[in-house]
N, C-alpha and C positions, 0 to 999 in steps of 0.2 A: 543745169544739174551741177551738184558739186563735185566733188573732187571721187574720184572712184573708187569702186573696191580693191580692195590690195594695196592702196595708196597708206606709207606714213601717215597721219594725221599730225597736224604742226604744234609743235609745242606752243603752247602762251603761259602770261602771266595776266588774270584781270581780277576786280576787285567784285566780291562776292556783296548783297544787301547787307551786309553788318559791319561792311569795310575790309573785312580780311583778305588777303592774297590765295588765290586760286591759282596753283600751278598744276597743267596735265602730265606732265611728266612726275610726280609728285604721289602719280596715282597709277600709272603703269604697272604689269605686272602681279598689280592685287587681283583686280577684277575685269569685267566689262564694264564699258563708259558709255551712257546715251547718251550725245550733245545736243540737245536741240536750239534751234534757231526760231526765233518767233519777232515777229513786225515790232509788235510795242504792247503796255504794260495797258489794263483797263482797257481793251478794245475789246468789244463779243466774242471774235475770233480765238483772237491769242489769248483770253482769259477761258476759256471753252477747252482749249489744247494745255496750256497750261493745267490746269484743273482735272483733264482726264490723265495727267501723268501723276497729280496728284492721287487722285480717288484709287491708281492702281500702286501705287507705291510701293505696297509692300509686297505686292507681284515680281516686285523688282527687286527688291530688296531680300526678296526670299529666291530670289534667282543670283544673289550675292554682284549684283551690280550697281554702280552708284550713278543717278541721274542728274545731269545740271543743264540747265537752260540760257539762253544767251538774248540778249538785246540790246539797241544801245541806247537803251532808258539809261539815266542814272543810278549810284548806288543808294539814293534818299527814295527814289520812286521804288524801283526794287523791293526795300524794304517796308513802303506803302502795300503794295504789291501783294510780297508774300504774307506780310501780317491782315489784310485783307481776309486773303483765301486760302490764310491757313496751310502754306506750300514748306514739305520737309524739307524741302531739295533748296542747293544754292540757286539763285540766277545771279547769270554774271553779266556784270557794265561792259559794252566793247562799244565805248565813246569811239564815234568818226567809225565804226564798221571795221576796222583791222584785221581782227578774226575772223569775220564774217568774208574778206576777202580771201584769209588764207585758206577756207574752206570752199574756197570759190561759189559762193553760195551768192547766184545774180538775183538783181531787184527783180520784180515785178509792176506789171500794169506800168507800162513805158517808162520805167526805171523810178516810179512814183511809191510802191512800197517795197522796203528790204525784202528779201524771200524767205520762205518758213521752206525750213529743210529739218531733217532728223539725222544723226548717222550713229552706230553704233560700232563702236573700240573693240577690237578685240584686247586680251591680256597683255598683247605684245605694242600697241596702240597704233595696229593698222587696221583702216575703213573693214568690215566686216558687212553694214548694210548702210546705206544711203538712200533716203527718201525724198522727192521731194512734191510738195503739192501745197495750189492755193490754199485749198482748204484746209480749218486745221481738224479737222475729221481722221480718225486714222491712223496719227503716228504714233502713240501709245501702243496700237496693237500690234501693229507692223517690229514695232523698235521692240516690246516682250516676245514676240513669236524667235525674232533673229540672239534675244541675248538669250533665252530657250538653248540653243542649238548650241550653243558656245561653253554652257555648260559641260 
């Protein structure tokens, strides 16, 4: 499990599919932030999960939160990626996993795939909810029920 509730969430800087600089501190204070964590780009799984935060988007977006997704595909495949499946939201490159560590977000299946984890930001950008599960079933719902509440 990652990093718990009530915990800062660590600032980063990565590069979003079109090349541009993503910084979370940058976005603090406007709203809630759902970060998700997903294995890699074009796998059933992670395009499944991806895709249900797509299809709900503007669930999210009408709850004035802003979603971004993490893996460490490149920012060429990223933008494969999102122009594929049509995704509003950034994903962000975390080459070598960095981020994914600072949210202590462990591998799975004997350290063989990164872990899919969700957390949602509160305004102030401390953990508010942390998800995590193989499956990518679920964190769409889980992550709009929690930025709901934060409202």
């Amino acid at each position: 499990m990652g990093l718990a509730v009530g915990t800062p969430a660590p600032d980063f800087v990565l590069k979003d599919q079109e090349g541009k600089e993503f910084r979370l501190s940058d976005h603090l204070g406007e709203r809630p932030i759902v970060v998700f964590f997903y294995p890699k780009d074009f796998t059933p799984g992670c395009t499944a999960e991806v895709c249900s935060f797509r299809d709900h988007y503007s669930d999210f977006t009408d709850a004035g939160a802003l979603v971004v997704g993490i893996s460490s595909d490149s920012e060429k495949s990223h933008g494969r990626f999102a122009m594929r499946h049509q995704l509003p939201f950034p994903l962000l490159s975390d080459p070598g996993g960095k981020i994914r560590r600072k949210f202590a977000v462990a591998p799975k299946l004997f350290g063989l795939l990164p872990g899919r984890e969700t957390f949602v930001l509160d305004r102030q950008g401390k953990i508010a909810m942390a998800y995590e599960a193989v499956q990518a079933s679920g964190h769409h719902k889980r992550a709009l029920a929690q930025v709901q509440k934060l409202i």
